[in-house]
mmCIF file of the N, C-alpha and C atoms, coordinates in Angstrom:
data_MODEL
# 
_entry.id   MODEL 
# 
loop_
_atom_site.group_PDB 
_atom_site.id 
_atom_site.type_symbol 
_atom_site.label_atom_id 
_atom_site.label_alt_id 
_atom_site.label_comp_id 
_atom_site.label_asym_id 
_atom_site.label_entity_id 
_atom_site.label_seq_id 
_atom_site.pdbx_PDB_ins_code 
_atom_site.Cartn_x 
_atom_site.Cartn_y 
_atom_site.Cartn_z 
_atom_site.occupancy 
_atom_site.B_iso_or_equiv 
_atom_site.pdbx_formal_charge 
_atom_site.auth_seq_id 
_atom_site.auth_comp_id 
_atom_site.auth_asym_id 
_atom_site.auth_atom_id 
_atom_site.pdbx_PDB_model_num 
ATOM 1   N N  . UNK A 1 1  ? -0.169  10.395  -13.109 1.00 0.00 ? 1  UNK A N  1 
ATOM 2   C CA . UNK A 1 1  ? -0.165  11.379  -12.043 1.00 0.00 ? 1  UNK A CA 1 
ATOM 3   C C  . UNK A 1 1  ? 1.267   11.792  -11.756 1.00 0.00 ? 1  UNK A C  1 
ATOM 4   N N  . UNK A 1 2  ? 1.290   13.378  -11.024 1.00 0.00 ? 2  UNK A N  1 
ATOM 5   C CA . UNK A 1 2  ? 2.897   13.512  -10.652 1.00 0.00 ? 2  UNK A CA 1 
ATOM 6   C C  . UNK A 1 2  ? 3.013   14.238  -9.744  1.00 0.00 ? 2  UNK A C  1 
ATOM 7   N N  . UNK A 1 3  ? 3.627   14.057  -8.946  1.00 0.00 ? 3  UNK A N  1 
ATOM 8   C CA . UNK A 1 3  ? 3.670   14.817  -7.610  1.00 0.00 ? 3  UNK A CA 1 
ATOM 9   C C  . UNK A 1 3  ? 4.341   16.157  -7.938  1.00 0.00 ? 3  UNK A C  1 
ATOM 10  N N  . UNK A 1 4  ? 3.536   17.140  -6.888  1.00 0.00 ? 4  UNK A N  1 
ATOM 11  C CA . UNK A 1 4  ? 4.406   18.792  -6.937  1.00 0.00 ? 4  UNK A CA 1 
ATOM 12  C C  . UNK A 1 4  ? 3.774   19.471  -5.089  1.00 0.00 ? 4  UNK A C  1 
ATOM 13  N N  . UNK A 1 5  ? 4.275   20.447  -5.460  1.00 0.00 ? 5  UNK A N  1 
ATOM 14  C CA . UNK A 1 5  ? 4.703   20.608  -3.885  1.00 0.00 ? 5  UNK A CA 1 
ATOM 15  C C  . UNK A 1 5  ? 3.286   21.060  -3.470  1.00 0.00 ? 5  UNK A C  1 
ATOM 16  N N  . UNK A 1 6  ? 2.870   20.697  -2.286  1.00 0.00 ? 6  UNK A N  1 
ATOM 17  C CA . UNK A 1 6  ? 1.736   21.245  -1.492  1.00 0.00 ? 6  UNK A CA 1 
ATOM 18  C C  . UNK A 1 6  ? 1.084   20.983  -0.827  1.00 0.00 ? 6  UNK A C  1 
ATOM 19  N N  . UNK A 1 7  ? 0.499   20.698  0.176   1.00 0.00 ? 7  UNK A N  1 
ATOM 20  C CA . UNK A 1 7  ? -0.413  20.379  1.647   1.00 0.00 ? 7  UNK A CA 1 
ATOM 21  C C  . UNK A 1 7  ? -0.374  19.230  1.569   1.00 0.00 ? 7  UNK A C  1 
ATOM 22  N N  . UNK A 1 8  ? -0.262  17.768  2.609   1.00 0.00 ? 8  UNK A N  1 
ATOM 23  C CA . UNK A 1 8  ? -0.814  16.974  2.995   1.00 0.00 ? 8  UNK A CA 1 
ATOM 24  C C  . UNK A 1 8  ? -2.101  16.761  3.929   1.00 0.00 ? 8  UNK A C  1 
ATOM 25  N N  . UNK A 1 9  ? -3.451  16.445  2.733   1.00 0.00 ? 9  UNK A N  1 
ATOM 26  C CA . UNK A 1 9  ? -4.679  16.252  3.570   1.00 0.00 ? 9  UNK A CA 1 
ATOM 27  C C  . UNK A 1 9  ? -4.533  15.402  4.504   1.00 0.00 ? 9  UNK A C  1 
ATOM 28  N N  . UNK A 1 10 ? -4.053  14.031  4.632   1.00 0.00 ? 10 UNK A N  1 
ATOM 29  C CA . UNK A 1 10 ? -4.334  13.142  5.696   1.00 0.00 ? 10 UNK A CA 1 
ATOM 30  C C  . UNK A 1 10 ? -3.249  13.436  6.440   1.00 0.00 ? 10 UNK A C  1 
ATOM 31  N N  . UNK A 1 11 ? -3.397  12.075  7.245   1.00 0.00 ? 11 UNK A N  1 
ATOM 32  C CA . UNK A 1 11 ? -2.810  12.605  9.167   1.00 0.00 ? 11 UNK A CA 1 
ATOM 33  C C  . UNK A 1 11 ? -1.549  13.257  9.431   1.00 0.00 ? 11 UNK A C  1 
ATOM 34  N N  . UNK A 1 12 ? -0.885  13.364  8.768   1.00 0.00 ? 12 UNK A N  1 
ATOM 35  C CA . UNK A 1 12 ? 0.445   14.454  9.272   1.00 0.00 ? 12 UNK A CA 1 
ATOM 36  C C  . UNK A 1 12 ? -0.050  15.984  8.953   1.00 0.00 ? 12 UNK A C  1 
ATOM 37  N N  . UNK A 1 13 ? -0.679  16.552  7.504   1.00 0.00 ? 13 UNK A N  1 
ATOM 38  C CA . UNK A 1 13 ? -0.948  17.758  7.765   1.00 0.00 ? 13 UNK A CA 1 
ATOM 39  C C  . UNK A 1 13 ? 0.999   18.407  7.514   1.00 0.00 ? 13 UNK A C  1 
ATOM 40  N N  . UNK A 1 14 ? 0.875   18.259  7.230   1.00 0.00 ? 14 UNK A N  1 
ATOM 41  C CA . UNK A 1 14 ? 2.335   18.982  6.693   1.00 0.00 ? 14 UNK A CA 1 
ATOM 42  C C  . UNK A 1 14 ? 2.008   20.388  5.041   1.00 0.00 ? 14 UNK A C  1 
ATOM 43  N N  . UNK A 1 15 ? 2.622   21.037  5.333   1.00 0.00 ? 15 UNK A N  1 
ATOM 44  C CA . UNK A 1 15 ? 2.753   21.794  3.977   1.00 0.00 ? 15 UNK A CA 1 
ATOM 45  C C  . UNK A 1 15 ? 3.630   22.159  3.794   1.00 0.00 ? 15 UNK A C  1 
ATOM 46  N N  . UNK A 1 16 ? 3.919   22.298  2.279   1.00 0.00 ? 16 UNK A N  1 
ATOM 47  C CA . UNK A 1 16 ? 4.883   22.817  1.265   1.00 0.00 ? 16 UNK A CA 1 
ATOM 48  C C  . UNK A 1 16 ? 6.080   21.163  1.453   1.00 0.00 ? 16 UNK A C  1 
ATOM 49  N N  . UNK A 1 17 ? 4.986   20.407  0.944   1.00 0.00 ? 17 UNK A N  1 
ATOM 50  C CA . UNK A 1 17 ? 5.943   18.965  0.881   1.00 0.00 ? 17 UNK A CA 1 
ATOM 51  C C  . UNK A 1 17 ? 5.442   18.366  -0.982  1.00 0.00 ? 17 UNK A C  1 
ATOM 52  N N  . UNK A 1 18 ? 6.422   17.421  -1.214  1.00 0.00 ? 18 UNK A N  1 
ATOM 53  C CA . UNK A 1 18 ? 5.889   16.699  -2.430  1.00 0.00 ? 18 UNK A CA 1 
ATOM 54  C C  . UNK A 1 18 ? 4.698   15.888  -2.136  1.00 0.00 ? 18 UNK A C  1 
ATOM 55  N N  . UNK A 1 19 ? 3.492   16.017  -2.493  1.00 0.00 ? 19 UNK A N  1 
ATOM 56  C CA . UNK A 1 19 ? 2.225   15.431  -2.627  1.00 0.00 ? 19 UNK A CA 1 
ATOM 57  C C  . UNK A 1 19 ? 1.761   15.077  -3.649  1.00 0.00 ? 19 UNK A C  1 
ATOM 58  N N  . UNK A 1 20 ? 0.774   14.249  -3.753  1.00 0.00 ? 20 UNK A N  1 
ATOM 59  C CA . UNK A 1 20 ? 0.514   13.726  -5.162  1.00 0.00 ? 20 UNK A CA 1 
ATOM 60  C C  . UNK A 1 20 ? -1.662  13.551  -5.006  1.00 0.00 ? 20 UNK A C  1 
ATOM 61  N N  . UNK A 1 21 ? -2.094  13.954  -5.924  1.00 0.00 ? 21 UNK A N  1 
ATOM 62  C CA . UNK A 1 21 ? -3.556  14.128  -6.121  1.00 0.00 ? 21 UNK A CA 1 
ATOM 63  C C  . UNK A 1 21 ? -4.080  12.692  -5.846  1.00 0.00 ? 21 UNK A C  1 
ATOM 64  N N  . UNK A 1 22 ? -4.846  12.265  -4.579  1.00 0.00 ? 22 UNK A N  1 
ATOM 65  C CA . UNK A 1 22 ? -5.465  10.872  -4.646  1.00 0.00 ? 22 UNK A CA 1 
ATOM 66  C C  . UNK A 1 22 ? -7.069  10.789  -4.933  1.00 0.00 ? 22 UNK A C  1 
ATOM 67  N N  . UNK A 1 23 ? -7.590  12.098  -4.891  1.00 0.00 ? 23 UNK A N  1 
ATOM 68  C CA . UNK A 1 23 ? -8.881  11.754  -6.133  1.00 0.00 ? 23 UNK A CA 1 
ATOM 69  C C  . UNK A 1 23 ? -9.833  13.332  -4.830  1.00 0.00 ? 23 UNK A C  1 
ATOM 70  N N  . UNK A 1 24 ? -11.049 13.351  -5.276  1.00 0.00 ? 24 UNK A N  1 
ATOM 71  C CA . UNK A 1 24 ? -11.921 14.458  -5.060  1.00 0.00 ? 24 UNK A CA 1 
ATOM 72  C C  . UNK A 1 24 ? -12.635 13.899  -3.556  1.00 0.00 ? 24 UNK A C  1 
ATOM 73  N N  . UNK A 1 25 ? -12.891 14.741  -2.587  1.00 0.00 ? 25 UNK A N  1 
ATOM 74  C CA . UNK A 1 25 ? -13.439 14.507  -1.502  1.00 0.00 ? 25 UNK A CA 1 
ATOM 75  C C  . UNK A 1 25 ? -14.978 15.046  -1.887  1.00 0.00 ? 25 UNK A C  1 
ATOM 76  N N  . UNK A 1 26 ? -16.063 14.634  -1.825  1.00 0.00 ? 26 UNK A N  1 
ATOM 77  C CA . UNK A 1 26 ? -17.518 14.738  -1.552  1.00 0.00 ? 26 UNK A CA 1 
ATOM 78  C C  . UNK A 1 26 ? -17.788 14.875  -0.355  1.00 0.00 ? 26 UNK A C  1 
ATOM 79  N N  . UNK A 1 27 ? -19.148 16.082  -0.431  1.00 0.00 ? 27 UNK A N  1 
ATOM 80  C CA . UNK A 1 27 ? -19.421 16.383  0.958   1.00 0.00 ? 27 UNK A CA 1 
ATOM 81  C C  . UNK A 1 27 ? -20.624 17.212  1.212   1.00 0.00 ? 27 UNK A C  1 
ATOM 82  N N  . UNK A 1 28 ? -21.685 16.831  1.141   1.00 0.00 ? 28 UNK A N  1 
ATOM 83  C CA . UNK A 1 28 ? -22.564 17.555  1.241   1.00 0.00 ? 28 UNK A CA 1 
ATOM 84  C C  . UNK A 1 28 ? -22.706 18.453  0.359   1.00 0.00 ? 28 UNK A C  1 
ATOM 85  N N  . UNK A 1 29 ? -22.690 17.897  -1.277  1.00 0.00 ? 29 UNK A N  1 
ATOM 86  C CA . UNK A 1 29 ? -22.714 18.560  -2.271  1.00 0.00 ? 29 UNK A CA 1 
ATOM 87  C C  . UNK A 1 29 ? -21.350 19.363  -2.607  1.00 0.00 ? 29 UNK A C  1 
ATOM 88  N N  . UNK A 1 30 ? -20.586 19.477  -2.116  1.00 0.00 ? 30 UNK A N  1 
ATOM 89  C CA . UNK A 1 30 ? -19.555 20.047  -1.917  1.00 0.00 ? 30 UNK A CA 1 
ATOM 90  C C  . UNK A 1 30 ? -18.243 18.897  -2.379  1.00 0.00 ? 30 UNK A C  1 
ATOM 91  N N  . UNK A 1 31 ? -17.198 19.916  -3.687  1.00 0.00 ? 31 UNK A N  1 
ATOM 92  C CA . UNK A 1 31 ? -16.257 18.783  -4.001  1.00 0.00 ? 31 UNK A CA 1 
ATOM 93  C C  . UNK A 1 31 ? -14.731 19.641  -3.378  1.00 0.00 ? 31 UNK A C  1 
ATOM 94  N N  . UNK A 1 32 ? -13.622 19.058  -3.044  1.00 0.00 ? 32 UNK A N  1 
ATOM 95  C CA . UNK A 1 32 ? -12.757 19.331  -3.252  1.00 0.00 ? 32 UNK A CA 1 
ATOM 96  C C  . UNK A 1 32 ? -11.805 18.255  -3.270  1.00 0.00 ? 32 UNK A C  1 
ATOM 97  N N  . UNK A 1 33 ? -10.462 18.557  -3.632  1.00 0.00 ? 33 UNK A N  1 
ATOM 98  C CA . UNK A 1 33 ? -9.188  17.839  -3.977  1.00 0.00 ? 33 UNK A CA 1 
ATOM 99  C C  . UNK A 1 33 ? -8.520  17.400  -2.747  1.00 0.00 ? 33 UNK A C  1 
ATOM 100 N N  . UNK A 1 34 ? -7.873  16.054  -2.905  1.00 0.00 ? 34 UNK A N  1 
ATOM 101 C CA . UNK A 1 34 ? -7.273  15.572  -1.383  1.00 0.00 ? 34 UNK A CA 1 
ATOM 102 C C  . UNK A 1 34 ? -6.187  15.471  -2.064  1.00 0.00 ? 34 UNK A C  1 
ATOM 103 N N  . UNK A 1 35 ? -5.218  15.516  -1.437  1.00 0.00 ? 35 UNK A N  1 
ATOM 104 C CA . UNK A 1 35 ? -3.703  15.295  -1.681  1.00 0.00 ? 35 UNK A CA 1 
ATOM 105 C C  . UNK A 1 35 ? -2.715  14.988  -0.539  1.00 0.00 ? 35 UNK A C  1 
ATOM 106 N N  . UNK A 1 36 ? -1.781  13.836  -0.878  1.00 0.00 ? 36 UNK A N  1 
ATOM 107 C CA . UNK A 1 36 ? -1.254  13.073  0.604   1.00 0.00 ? 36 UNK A CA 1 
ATOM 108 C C  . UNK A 1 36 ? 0.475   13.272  -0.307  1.00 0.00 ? 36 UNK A C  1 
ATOM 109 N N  . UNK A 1 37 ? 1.177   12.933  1.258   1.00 0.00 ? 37 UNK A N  1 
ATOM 110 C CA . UNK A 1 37 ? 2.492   12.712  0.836   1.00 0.00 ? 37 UNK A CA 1 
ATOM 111 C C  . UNK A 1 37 ? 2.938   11.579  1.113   1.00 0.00 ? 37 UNK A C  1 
ATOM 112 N N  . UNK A 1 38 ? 4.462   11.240  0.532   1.00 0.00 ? 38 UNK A N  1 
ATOM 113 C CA . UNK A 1 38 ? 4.413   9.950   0.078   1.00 0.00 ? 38 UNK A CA 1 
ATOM 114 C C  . UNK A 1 38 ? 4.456   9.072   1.795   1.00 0.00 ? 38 UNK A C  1 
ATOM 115 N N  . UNK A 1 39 ? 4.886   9.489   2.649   1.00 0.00 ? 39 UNK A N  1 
ATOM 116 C CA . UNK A 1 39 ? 4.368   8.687   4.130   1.00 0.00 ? 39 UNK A CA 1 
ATOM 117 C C  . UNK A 1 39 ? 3.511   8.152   4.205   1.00 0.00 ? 39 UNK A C  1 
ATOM 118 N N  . UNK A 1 40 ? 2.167   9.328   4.140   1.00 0.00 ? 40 UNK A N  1 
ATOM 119 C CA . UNK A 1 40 ? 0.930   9.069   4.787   1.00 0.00 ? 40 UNK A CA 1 
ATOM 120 C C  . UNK A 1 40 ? 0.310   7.987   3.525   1.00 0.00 ? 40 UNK A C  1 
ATOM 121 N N  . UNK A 1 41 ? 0.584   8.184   2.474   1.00 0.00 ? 41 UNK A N  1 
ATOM 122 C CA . UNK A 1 41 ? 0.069   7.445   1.050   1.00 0.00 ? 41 UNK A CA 1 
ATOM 123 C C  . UNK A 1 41 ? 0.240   6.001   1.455   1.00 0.00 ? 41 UNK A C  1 
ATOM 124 N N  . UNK A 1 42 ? 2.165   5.779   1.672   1.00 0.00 ? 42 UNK A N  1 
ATOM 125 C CA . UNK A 1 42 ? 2.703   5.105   2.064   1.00 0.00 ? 42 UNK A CA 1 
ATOM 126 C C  . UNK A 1 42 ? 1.736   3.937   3.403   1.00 0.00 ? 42 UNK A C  1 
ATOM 127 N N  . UNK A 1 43 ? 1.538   4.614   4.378   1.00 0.00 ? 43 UNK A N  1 
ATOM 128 C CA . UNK A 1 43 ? 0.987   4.291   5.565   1.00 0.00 ? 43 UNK A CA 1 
ATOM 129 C C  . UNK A 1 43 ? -0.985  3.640   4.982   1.00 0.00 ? 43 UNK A C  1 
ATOM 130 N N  . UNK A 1 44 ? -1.627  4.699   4.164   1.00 0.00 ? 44 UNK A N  1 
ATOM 131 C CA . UNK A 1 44 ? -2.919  4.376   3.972   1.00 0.00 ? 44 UNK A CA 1 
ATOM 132 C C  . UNK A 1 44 ? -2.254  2.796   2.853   1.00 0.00 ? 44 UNK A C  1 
ATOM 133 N N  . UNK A 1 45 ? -2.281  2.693   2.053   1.00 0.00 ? 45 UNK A N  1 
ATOM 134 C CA . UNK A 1 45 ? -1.275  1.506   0.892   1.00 0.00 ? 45 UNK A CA 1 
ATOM 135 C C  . UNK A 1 45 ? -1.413  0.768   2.029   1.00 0.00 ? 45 UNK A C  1 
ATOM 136 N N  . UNK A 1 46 ? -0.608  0.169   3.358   1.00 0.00 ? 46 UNK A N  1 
ATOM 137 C CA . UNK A 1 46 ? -0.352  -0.642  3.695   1.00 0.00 ? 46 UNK A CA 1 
ATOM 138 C C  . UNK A 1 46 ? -1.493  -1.219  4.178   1.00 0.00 ? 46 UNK A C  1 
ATOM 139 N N  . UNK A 1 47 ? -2.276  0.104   5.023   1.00 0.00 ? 47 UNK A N  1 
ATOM 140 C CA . UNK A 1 47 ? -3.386  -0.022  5.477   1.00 0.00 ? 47 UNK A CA 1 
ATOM 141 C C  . UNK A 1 47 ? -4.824  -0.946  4.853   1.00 0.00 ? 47 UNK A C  1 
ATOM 142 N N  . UNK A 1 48 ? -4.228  -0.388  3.501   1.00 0.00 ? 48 UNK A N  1 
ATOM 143 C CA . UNK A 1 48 ? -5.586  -1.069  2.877   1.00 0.00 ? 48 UNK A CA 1 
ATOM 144 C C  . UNK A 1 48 ? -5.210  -2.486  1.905   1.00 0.00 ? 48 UNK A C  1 
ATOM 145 N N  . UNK A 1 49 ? -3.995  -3.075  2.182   1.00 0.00 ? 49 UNK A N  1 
ATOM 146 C CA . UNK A 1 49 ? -3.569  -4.167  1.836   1.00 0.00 ? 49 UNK A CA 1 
ATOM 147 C C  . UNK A 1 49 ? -3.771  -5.037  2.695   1.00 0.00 ? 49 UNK A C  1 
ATOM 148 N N  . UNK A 1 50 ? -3.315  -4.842  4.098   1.00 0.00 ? 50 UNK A N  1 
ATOM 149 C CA . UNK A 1 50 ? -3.764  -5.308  5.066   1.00 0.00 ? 50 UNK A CA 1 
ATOM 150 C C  . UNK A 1 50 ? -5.544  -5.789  5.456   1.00 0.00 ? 50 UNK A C  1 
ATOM 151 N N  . UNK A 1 51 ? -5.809  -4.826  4.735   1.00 0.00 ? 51 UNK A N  1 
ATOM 152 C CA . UNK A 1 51 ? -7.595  -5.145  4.955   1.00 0.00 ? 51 UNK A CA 1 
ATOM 153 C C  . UNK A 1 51 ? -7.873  -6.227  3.412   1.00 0.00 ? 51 UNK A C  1 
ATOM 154 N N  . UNK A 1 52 ? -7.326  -6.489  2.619   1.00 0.00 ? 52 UNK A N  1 
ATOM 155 C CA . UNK A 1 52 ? -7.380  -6.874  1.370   1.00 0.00 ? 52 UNK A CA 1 
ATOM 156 C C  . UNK A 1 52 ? -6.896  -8.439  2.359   1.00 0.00 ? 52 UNK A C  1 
ATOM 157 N N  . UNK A 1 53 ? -5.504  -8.674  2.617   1.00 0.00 ? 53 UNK A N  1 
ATOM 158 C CA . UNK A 1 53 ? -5.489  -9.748  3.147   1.00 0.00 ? 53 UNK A CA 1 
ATOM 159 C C  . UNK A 1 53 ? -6.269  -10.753 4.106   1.00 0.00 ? 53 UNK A C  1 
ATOM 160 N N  . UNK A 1 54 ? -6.939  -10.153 4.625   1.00 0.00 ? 54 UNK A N  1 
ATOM 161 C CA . UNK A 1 54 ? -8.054  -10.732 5.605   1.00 0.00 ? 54 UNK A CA 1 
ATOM 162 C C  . UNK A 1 54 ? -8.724  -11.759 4.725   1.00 0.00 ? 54 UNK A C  1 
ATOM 163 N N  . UNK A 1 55 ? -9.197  -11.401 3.410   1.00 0.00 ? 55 UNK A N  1 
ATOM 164 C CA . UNK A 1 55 ? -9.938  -12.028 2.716   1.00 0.00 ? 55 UNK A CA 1 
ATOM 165 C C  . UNK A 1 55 ? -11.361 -12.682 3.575   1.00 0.00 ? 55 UNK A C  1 
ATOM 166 N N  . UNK A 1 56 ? -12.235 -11.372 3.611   1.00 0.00 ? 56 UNK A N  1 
ATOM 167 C CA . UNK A 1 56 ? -13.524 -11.077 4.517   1.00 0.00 ? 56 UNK A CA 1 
ATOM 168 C C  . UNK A 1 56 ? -14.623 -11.828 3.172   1.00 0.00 ? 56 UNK A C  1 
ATOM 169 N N  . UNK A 1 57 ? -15.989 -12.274 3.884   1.00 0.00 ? 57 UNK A N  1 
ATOM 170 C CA . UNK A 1 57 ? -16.625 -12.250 2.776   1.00 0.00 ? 57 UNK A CA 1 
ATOM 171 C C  . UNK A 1 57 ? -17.101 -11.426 1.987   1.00 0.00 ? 57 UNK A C  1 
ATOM 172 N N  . UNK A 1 58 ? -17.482 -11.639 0.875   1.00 0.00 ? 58 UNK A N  1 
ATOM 173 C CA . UNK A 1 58 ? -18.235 -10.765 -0.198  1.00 0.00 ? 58 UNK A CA 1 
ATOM 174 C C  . UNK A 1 58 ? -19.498 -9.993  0.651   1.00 0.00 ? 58 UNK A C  1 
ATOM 175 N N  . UNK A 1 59 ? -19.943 -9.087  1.251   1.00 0.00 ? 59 UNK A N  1 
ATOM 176 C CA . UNK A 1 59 ? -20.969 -8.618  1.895   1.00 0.00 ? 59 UNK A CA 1 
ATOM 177 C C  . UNK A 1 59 ? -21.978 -8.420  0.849   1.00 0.00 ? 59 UNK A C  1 
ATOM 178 N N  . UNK A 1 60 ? -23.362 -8.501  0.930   1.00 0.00 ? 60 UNK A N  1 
ATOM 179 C CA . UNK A 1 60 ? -24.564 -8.787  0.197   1.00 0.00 ? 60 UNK A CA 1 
ATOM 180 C C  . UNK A 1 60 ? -25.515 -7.883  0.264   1.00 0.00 ? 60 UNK A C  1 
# 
């Protein structure tokens, strides 16, 4: 993947920044492209390491 300039989908909402493609949003049949910059990427990453560390059970 490589970053080039253009909208941040998640929470800042910024445009005309370096962003990088983090995969297709689904939606009621409906696809489009999400793309974050390196903050918010930055910020979700920690986010979901943090939930990784908990080490929750296996849900069934």
């Amino acid at each position: 993947m490589s970053w080039g300039t253009g909208d941040c989908w998640l929470g800042c909402e910024r445009t005309g920044v370096p962003v990088i493609w983090l995969g297709p949003l689904q939606w009621d049949g409906q696809h489009a492209p999400v793309y974050t910059c390196k903050p918010c990427l930055d910020r979700l990453k920690a986010r979901a390491l943090a939930y990784f560390m908990q080490r929750r059970p296996v849900a069934v």
